[in-house]
C-alpha positions, -999 to +999 in steps of 0.1 A: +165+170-150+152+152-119+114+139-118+109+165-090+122+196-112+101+180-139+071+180-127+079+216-109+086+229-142+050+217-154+037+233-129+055+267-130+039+264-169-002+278-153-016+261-178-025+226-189-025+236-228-002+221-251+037+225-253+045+261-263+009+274-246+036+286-213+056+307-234+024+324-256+011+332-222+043+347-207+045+368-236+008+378-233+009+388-197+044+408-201+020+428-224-007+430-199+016+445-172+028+467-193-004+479-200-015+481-165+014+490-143+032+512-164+063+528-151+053+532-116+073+526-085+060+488-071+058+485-035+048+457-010+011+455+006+011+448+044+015+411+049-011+392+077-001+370+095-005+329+091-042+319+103-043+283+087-025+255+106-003+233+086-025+206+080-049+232+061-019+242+044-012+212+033-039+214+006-026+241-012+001+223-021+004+207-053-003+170-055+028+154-058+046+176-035+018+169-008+027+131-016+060+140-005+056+156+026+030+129+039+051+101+027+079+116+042+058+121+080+047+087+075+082+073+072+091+087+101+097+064+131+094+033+109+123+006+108+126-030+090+149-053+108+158-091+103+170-117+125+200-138+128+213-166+121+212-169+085+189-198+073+221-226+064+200-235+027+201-203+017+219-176+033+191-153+035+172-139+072+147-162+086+127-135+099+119-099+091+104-073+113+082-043+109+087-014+141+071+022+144+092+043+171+108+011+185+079-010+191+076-043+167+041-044+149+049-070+125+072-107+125+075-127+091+091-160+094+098-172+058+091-212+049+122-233+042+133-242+005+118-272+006+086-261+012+082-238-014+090-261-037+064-286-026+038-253-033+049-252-070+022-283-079-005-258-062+009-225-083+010-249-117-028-259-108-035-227-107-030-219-143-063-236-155-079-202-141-056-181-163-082-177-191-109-167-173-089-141-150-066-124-175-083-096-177-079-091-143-045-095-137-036-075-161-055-047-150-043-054-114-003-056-126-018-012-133-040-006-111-059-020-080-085+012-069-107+007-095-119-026-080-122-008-049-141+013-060-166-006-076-177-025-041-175+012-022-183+039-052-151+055-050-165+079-075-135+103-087-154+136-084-170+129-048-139+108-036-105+127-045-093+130-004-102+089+000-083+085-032-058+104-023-053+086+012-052+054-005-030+060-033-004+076-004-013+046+016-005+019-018+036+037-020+041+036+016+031-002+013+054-005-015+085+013+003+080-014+030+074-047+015+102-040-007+125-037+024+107-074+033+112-087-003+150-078+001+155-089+035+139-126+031+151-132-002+123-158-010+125-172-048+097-170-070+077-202-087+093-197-120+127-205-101+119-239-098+101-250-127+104-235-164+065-251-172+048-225-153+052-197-179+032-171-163+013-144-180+026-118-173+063-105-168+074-123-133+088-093-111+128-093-110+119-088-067+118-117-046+087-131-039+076-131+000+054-112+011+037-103-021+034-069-030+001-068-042-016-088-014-001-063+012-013-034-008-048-049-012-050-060+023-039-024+036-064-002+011-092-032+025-083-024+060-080+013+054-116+015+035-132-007+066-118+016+090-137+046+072-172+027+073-170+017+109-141+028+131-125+003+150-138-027+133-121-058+134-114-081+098-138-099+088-130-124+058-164-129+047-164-088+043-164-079+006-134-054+005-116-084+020-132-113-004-118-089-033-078-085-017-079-126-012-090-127-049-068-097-060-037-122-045-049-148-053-048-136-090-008-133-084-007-173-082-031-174-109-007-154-130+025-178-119+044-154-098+035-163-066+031-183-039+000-185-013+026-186+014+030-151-005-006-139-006-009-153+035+023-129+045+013-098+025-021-098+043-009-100+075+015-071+064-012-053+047-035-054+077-011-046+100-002-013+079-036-006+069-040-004+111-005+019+116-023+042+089-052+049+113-037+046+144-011+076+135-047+093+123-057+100+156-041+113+188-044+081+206-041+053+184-031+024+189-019-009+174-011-046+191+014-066+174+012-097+144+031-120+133+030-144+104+052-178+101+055-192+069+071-226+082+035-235+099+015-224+069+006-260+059-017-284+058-022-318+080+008-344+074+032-308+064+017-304+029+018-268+016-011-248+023-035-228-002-048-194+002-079-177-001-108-161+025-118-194+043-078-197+050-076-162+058-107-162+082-087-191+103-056-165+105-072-136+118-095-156+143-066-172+162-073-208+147-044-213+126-009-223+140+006-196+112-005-168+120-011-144+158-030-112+160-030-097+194-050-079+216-027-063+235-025-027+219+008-002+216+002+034+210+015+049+179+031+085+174+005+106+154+015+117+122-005+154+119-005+161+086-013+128+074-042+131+101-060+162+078-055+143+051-077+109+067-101+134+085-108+150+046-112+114+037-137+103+065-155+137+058-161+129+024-174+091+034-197+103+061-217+126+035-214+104+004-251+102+004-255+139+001 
């Protein structure tokens, strides 16, 4: 059986009791009809017509099947390309790109061998951190809302549609750095050196852009965009304080790179703007780019990461990274717009 006819077949159970509850109520509700209806011809009521448009339609649907469906809009005009000629080391694209309806939002140059394996000293330092931030990266390899929500009070009961939003937001950003991870073929820390010994099981992926820094910098951008429309990133912001520390928690762990962590926020930024320019019907988004063979330090040395390296990226003072201003409109995505317009309804009366 298929996940989808799986969790179909919960569904089609109307109840949430324990295994065996669907058939005890199937038998009890045979009895009931044959109690009420009888033996009496059934015949159709009038039907009326369809008033709700299909983004209030949308709700009715269960949960994972609404997943679907908006996953499936937001895919839509979305393409990850790379670049020839091979890099000679390796064999692997030097650059990968991120379009929406033929129009590049996103260019990831990855660093040459040899400077990732100059980084490894910086992941290795790392590991003296390990004891006090194990709890979470362990939490973080789960989950990543719940530290969200404790600088915004995402409470659960006020805040499903913002949940929602972001969880749909956190597998798109998955489908698409995954196509990055493949495309790039960096190598991960524990590649090079066998004293790293991370923490926690090293992903089988490859490592560029990371994964959870693109999520985290795409639910940051996301939540910013709810509190003040149009607002630009700003490092020193605590949403974006927590997705450095939530990446830099990656290196911490011995999985990643900062290279990593710099590339999966200028992903995660860029996505976390796609996500609200499809919201509306004229959004708009101006094209990034990220080059992993300038992200060093004076005299080439590799480069850390962390929110005083991320403010030099995103305020055009670091010879890595380009944001600019130059917009491109984006195709709206409908039912993905009901979904953000739920979520910003719920944010605007959160202190009701």
């Amino acid at each position: 059986m298929s996940l989808f006819h799986a969790k179909h077949a919960k569904h089609a159970k109307m109840t949430d009791g324990p295994d065996g509850a669907s058939l005890e109520l199937a038998l009890a509700l045979m009895r009931s009809r044959d109690a009420i209806a009888g033996t009496e011809q059934v015949t159709g009521a009038t039907a009326a017509p369809v008033t709700l448009s299909s983004g209030e339609r949308l709700f009715r649907l269960q949960a994972d099947h609404r997943s679907a469906v908006l996953l499936s809009e937001l895919s839509e005009g979305i393409s990850v390309g790379h670049f020839t000629p091979d890099d000679p080391e390796n064999g692997a694209p030097t650059t990968a790109t991120l379009s929406h309806a033929g129009r590049m939002l996103v260019q990831i140059d990855r660093p040459y061998l040899p400077q990732f394996r100059a980084a490894v000293p910086l992941v290795g330092n790392y590991a003296e951190l390990r004891a006090d931030r194990a709890a979470e990266i362990d939490i973080q390899t789960r989950d990543l809302l719940p530290f969200f929500g404790s600088v915004v009070m995402l409470q659960p009961d006020r805040c499903d549609r913002i949940t929602e939003m972001l969880r749909i937001a956190l597998d798109l950003t998955t489908q698409v750095v995954m196509r990055f991870k493949l495309a790039l073929a960096c190598p991960r820390p524990t590649q090079f050196s066998d004293r790293l010994q991370p923490i926690i099981a090293c992903p089988g992926h490859p490592t560029l852009p990371s994964g959870h820094a693109t999520q985290a910098f795409c639910v940051a951008t996301l939540l910013t965009g709810l509190q003040t429309p149009g607002a630009p990133v700003k490092a020193g912001d605590q949403l974006f304080r927590l997705a450095c520390r939530i990446a830099v928690n990656r290196t911490v762990a011995g999985v990643h790179f900062p290279a990593d962590s710099a590339a999966g926020a200028v992903l995660g930024i860029q996505l976390g703007r796609l996500l609200l320019g499809r919201a509306t019907p004229v959004g708009a988004v101006a094209r990034a780019s990220f080059d992993g063979r300038q992200f060093v330090d004076k005299n080439d040395q590799p480069r850390d990461f962390h929110y005083g390296v991320l403010d030099r990226m995103v305020t055009g003072r670091d010879d890595s990274t380009r944001f600019d201003t130059k917009a491109d409109f984006v195709t709206p995505a409908p039912l993905w717009s009901a979904l953000v317009a739920a979520a910003q309804r719920e944010w605007d009366t959160r202190w009701s």
